[in-house]
C-alpha positions, -999 to 999 in steps of 0.1 A, spaced: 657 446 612 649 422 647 659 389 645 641 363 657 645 321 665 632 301 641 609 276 658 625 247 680 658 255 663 687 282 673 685 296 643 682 334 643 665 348 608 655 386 604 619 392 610 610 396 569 622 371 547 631 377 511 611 358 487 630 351 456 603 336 434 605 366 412 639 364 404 642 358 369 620 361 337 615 328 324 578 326 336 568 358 325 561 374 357 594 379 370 624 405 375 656 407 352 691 401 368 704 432 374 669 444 395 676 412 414 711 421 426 696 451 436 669 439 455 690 414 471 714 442 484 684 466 498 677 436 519 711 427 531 719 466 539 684 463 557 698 434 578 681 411 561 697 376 563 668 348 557 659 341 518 634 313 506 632 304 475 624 268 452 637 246 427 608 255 406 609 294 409 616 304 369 627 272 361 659 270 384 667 306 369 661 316 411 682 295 426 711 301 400 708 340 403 711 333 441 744 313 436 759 342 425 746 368 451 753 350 483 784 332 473 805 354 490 787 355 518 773 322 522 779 315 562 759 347 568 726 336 549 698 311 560 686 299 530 662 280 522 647 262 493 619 237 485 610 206 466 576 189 456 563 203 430 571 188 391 598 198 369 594 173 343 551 171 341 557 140 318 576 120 346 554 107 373 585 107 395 597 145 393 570 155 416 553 149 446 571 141 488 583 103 474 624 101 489 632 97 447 619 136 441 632 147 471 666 132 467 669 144 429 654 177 441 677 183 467 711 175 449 696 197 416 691 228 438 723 225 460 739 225 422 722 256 407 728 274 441 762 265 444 761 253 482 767 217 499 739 228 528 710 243 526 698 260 564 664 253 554 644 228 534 608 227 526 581 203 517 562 225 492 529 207 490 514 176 503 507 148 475 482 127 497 502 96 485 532 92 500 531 78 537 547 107 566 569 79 574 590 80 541 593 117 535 603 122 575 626 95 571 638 106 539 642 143 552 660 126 584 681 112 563 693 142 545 698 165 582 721 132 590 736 136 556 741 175 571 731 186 534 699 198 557 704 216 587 667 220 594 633 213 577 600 228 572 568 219 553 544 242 532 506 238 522 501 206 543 472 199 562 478 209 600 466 169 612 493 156 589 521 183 605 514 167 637 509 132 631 542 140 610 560 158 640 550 130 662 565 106 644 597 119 639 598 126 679 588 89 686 613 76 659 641 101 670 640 120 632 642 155 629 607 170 637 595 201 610 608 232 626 590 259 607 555 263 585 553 284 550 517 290 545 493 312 530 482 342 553 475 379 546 443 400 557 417 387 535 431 350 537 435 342 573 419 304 573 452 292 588 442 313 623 417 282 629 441 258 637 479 267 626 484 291 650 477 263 681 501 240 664 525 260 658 525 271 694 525 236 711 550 220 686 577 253 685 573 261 649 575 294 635 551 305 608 560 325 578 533 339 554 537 339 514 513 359 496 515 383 523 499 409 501 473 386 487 488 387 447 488 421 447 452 433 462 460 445 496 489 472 475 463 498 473 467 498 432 437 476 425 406 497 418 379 479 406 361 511 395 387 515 368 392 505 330 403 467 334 426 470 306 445 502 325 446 491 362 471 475 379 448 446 385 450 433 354 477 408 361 457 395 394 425 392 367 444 369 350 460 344 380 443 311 383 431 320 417 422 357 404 385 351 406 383 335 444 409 368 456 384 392 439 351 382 457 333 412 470 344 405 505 381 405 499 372 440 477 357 455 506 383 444 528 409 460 506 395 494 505 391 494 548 431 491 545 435 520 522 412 543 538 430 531 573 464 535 555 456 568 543 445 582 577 478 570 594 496 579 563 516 553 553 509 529 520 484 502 518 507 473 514 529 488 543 499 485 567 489 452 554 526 440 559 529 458 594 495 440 606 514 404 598 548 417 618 519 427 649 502 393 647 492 380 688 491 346 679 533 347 675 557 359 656 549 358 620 580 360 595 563 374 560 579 363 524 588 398 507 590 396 473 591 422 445 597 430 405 611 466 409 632 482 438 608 508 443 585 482 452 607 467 475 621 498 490 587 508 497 571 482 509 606 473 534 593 503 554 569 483 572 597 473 593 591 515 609 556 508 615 539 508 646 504 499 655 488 503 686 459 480 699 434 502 687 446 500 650 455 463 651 418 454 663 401 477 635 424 455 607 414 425 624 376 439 619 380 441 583 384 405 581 371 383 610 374 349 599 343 328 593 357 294 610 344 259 600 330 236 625 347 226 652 363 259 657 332 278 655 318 257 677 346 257 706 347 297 703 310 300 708 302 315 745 276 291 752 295 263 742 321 273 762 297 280 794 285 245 788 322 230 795 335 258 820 302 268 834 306 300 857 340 302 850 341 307 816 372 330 805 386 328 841 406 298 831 437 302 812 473 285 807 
């Protein structure tokens, strides 16, 4: 395991972070306790020190399980956890960025995990309500408070990240240090603008759903009996429908041909494709229900791609980009602002 600095901060994490949202059963999906503990001590023998994880995963059942794994080795763990999203649907308060959820939030999880700090904390999900001011303030308030140590923000519009981040530098608040958003081979909207303001504010990106629910494992064949696959749990997500379009189908089965030729495992390609990313370092959210899962899917880390290999998985998927990115990207757009010295100009 490589360790690398976590945006504008000092902090070192190792390059895969373990994503806990599957520890416990409570929503169906998840792993029991004692598959947990093991999965949590693959990644520590691995190196692994950086763990994410929410006050909503399995109803709090995460964060608890957590309590007990790291406890004896809290100062050696960066852990992180997030707030945002409801835990009590009949209380307009319990969700959303407001400083009364995040407040409430906060002091729940640093009780079920057993900590006074937490190294990270993340805005889960932008409510469109509540104005940046508050929630940087609020979040300011809580680094001050050194319950905090740094924060980060998750499925937020990137104009809000920077008007947020500009803020918080004009105020003197603690600026966002890291982004958690959705990125794998067949969803790579983010590359449109993330990637740029991730590089000119010093954030680090990590990716959840770095095996897009499942598709990019190589198990999904849609030629199969629905009721016998291992696609019938993805059939079933509320987002199922959108990750099975043809497109994302056809993408799939270019990374398990291309797997099988280099001879490794689909979803240890598609992970190995995030850790060879040339937009930055990009830290992808490992989670799993079974140790063999996990133990195989870990060996991305001894995966190496050369140019060649990256570009052909970049093929698979070229992103479509909305205006104005596919209009900034176009050569003759570009000749109309650089004339003859178009791609001769860099920084």
């Amino acid at each position: 395991m490589k360790y690398i600095i976590l945006g504008r901060s000092g902090l070192r994490v190792s390059e895969i972070c373990l994503g806990a949202m599957t520890f416990g059963e409570e929503q169906g999906s998840g792993a029991p306790e004692p598959v947990c503990r093991q999965i949590y001590d693959r990644f520590r023998q691995a190196g692994g020190n950086f763990i994410d994880t929410a006050n909503i995963y399995t109803r709090g059942t995460s964060e608890k399980m957590l309590a007990e794994f790291i406890g004896p080795e809290r100062e050696c763990i960066v852990l992180a956890s997030k707030y945002s999203m409801t835990t009590r649907a009949e209380d307009p308060n319990a969700g959303g960025n407001q400083r009364k959820n995040m407040v409430q939030a906060l002091e729940a999880s640093l009780r079920r995990l057993g900590t006074d700090y937490l190294d990270l904390y993340w805005v889960h999900g932008w409510d469109r309500f509540t104005p940046v001011d508050e929630v940087m303030r609020g979040l300011d308030d809580m680094v001050r408070a050194g319950k905090v140590l740094h924060i980060g923000v998750s499925n937020m519009p990137a104009w809000v990240i920077a008007e947020s981040n500009v803020l918080a530098r004009e105020r003197n608040m603690t600026p966002y240090t890291a982004l958690q958003l959705q990125y794998n081979l067949v969803e790579r909207g983010i590359e449109a603008d993330f990637f740029d303001l991730a590089e000119s504010q010093d954030m680090a990106v990590t990716a959840w759903s770095p095996l897009a629910a499942g598709l990019l494992t190589g198990k999904f064949d849609r030629d199969a009996d629905p009721d016998k696959q291992a696609g019938t749990r993805l059939k079933a997500a509320p987002w199922g429908a959108r990750m099975l379009r043809e497109q994302n189908l056809e993408v799939a089965e270019g990374l398990s041909r291309m797997a099988a030729e280099i001879g490794i495992r689909p979803a240890q390609l598609a992970l190995a494709w995030l850790l060879h990313r040339p937009q930055g370092r990009v830290i992808p959210i490992l989670g799993a229900r079974s140790v063999e899962q996990f133990d195989e899917n870990l060996q991305c880390l001894d995966v190496a791609l050369d140019a060649a290999q990256v570009a052909a998985l970049d093929e698979l998927s070229e992103p479509a980009h909305a205006y104005p990115t596919s209009l900034l990207n176009n050569d003759f757009f570009k000749s109309l602002i650089y004339g003859d010295l178009a791609g001769k100009i860099s920084r």
